[in-house]
C-alpha positions as CSV (number, residue, x, y, z in Angstrom):
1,X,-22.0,34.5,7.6
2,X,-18.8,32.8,9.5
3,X,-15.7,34.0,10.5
4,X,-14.9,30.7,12.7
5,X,-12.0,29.0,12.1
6,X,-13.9,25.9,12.9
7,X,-18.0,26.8,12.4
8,X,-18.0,26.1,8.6
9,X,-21.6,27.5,8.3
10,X,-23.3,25.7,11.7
11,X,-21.2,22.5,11.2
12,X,-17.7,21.5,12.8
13,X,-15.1,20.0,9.8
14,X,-12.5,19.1,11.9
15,X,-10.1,18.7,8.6
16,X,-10.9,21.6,7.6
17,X,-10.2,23.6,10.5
18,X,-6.6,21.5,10.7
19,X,-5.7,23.0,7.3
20,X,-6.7,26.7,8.1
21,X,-9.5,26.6,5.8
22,X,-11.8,29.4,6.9
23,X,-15.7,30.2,6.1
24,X,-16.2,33.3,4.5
25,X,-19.9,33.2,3.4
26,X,-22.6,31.1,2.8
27,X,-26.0,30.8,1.5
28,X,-28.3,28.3,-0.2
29,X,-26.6,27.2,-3.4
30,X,-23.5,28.9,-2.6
31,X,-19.9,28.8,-0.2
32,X,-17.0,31.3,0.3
33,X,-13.9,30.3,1.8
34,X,-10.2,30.8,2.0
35,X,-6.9,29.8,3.4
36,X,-3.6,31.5,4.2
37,X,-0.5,29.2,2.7
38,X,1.9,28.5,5.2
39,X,4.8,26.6,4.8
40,X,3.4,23.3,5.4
41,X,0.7,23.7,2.7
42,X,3.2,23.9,0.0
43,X,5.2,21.3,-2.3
44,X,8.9,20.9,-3.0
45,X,8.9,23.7,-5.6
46,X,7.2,26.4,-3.0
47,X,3.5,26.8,-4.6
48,X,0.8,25.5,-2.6
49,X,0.1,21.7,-3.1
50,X,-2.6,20.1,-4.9
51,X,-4.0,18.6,-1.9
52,X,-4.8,21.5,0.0
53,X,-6.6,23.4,-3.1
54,X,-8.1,19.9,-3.6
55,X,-9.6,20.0,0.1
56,X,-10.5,24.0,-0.5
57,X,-12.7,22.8,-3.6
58,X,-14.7,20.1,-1.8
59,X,-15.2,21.7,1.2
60,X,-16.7,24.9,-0.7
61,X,-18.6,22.9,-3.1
62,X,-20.2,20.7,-0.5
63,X,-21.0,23.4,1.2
64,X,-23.2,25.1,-1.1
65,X,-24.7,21.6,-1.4
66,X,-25.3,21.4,2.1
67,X,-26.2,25.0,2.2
68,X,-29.1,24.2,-0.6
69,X,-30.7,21.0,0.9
70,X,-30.1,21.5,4.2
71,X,-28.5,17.9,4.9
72,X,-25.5,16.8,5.4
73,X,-23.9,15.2,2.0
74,X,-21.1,13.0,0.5
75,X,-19.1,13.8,-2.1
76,X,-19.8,11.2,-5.1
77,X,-17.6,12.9,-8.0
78,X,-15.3,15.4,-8.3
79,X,-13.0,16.8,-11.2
80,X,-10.8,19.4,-11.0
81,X,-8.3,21.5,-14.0
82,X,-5.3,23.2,-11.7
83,X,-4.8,26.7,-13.8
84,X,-2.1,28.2,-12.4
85,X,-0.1,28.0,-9.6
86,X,-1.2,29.1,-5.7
87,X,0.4,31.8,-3.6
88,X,-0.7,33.5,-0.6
89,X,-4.1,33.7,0.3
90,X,-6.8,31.3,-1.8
91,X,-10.4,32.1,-2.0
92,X,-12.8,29.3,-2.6
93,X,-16.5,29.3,-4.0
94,X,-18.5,26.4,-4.4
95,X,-21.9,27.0,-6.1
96,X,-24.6,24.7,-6.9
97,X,-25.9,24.1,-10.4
98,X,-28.1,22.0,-10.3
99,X,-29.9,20.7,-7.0
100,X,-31.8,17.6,-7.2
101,X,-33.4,14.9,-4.1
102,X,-31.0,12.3,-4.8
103,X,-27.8,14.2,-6.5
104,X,-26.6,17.8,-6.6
105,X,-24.7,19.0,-9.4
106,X,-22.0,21.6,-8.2
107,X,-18.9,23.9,-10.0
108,X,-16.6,25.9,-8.0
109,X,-13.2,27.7,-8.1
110,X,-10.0,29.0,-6.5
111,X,-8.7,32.3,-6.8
112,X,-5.8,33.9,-5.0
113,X,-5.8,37.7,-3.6
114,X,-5.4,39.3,-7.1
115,X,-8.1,37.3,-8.8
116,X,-6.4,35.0,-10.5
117,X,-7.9,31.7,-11.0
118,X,-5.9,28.7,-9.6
119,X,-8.0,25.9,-9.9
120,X,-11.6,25.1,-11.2
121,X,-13.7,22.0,-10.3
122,X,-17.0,20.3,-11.1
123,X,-19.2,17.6,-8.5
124,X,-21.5,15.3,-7.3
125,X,-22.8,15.1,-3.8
126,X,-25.2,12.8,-2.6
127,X,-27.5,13.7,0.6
128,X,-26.5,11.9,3.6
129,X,-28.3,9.7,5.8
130,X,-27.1,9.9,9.6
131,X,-27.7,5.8,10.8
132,X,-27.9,5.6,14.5
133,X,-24.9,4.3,15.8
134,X,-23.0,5.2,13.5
């Protein structure tokens, strides 16, 4: 749907776009992203940190929230199992679960280029309410 480095499927992330997180895909209920490691995305032992899989997990996921109630949202909760370690070039996919008025159940995860799966993740969003002024 995108291939903006800072479109991330009609809105602007400015964070996102800082780390190199690029939109792959997107529809209701579901996100694709990735992100090229460069040097400054890794830790002291060379594998990509925690943060940046961290932020390539709640972007995806909120997205597919957005994506499915076409809103902005907030991320409420968020749990995530690191699997192995990441190298290279991450993919991430958020999906949605469950969507509801008030909450929306997501589950994601992040694979590198050969498929294997780095990280998983589970979350709550919230739909947001824009106050004027704000």
């Amino acid at each position: 749907m995108s291939d903006s480095s800072s479109n991330y499927f009609g809105v602007e992330i400015p964070f996102a776009a800082h780390c190199g997180i690029i939109a792959l895909t997107g529809e209701p209920g579901i996100a694709r992203l990735k992100v090229g490691l460069k040097d400054h995305h890794q830790n002291n032992i060379g594998i990509a940190h925690g943060g940046i899989i961290l932020t390539l997990l709640d972007i995806a996921l909120g997205s597919a929230a957005r994506l499915s109630v076409e809103a902005s949202v907030m991320t409420i909760d968020m749990q995530t199992a690191f699997l192995s370690p990441g190298r290279g070039e991450l993919f991430g996919e958020g999906r949605v679960v469950r969507p509801g008025r008030s909450l929306i159940f997501c589950e994601g995860d992040v694979r590198d280029a050969q498929g294997v799966l780095v990280a998983k993740a589970s979350g709550l969003f919230k739909p947001a309410r824009v106050r004027d002024g704000a």
